[in-house]
Structures are given as structure tokens and as C-alpha cells.
C-alpha positions as CSV (number, residue, x, y, z in Angstrom):
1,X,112.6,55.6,87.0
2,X,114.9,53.1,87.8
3,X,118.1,53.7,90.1
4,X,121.4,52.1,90.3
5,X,125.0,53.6,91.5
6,X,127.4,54.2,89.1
7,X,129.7,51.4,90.1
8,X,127.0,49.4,89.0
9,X,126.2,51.3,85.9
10,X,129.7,50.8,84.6
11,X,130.2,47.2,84.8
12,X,126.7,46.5,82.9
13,X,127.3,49.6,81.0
14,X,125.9,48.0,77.6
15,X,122.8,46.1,79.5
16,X,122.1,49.2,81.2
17,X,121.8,51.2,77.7
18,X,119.7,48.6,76.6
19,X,117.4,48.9,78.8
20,X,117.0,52.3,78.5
21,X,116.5,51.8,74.8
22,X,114.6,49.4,74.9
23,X,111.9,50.1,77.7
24,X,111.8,53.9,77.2
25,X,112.4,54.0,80.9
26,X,115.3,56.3,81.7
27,X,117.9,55.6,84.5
28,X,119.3,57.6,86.9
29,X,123.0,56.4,88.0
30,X,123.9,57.9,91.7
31,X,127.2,59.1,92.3
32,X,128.7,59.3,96.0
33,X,129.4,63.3,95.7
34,X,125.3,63.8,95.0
35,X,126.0,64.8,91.5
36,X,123.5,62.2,89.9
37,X,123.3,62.0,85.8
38,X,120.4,60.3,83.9
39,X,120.7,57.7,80.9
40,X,117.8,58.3,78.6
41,X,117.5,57.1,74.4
42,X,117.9,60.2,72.4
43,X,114.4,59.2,71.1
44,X,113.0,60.1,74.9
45,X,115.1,62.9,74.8
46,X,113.5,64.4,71.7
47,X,110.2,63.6,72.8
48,X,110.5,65.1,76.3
49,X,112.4,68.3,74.3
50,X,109.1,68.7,72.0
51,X,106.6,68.0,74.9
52,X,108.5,71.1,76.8
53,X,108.8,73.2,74.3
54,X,105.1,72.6,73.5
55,X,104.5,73.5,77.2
56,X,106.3,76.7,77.7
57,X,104.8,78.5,74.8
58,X,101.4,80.4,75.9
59,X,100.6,80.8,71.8
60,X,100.5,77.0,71.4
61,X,99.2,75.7,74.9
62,X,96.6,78.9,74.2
63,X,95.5,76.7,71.0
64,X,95.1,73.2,72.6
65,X,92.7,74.8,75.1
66,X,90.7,76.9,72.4
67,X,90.6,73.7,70.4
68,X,89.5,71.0,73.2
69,X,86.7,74.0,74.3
70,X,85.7,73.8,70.3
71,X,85.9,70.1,70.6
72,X,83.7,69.3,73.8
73,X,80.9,71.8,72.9
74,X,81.0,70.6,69.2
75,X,81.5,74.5,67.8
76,X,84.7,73.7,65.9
77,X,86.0,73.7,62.3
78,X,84.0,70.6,60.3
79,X,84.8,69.1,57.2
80,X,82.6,68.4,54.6
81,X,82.0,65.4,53.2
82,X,83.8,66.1,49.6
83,X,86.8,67.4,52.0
84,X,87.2,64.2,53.8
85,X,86.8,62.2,50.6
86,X,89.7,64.9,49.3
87,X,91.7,64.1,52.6
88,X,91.3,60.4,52.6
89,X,91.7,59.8,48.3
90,X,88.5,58.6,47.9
């Protein structure tokens, strides 16, 4: 994460924002009182939202491990042939 003070983030306010846009790398603008704030794109920001929500409910994360156990010893759900045809138009 990149760091700059906020002195600095306001007189390159719109290159700063940019960047954060544009590199998906968010910014975290220092403040001399300690109160820090981060610049993130509200794309990030939905991402990170989903990925947390994702990881703070048991039911789904229970899933993803049931399903990669299923996946690794090859015990899962398999499609037949006439279902992936179905699936990819065919």
C-alpha cells in the first residue's frame, strides 16, 4: 500500500485518485493527529466488501471447503456429456 501525508495528497489530489483507480492499489494519506484515512476505487471497495462477507459466513466458507475436498479426491457433482453440450450450446 502506498503512503503519503495528506499535505501531499491534497496538492496531487486528482493524480493521487488516479492512481488508485487505475493500479487497484489503495492509498493511505497520514494525518499529523494519527487519524489516517485510506483512498481506495469503489470497485476495490466492492470487491474487498464481497470477499469479507464471503469470509465471515460459516454456511458459505463451510461450502468452499466441502467443495475443494470433492474436488481434490474427484468425488464431486459431474456433468454428463449431453449436460455440458446443454451448458455450452452445442
Amino acid at each position: 500500500m502506498y503512503s503519503t501525508s495528506v499535505n501531499k495528497f491534497r496538492d496531487g489530489l486528482k493524480n493521487f485518485v488516479e492512481q488508485a483507480v487505475n493500479q487497484h492499489m489503495p492509498l493511505r494519506v497520514t494525518r499529523r493527529n494519527g487519524a489516517d484515512f485510506v483512498v481506495m476505487s469503489a470497485e476495490d471497495w466492492d470487491r474487498d466488501q464481497e470477499t469479507l462477507y464471503v469470509l465471515q459466513n460459516t454456511s458459505l466458507m463451510r461450502q468452499i471447503a466441502e467443495s475443494s475436498t470433492t474436488h481434490v479426491t474427484r468425488t464431486g457433482y459431474s456433468a454428463t456429456q449431453e449436460q455440458l453440450d446443454e451448458i455450452l450450446g452445442i
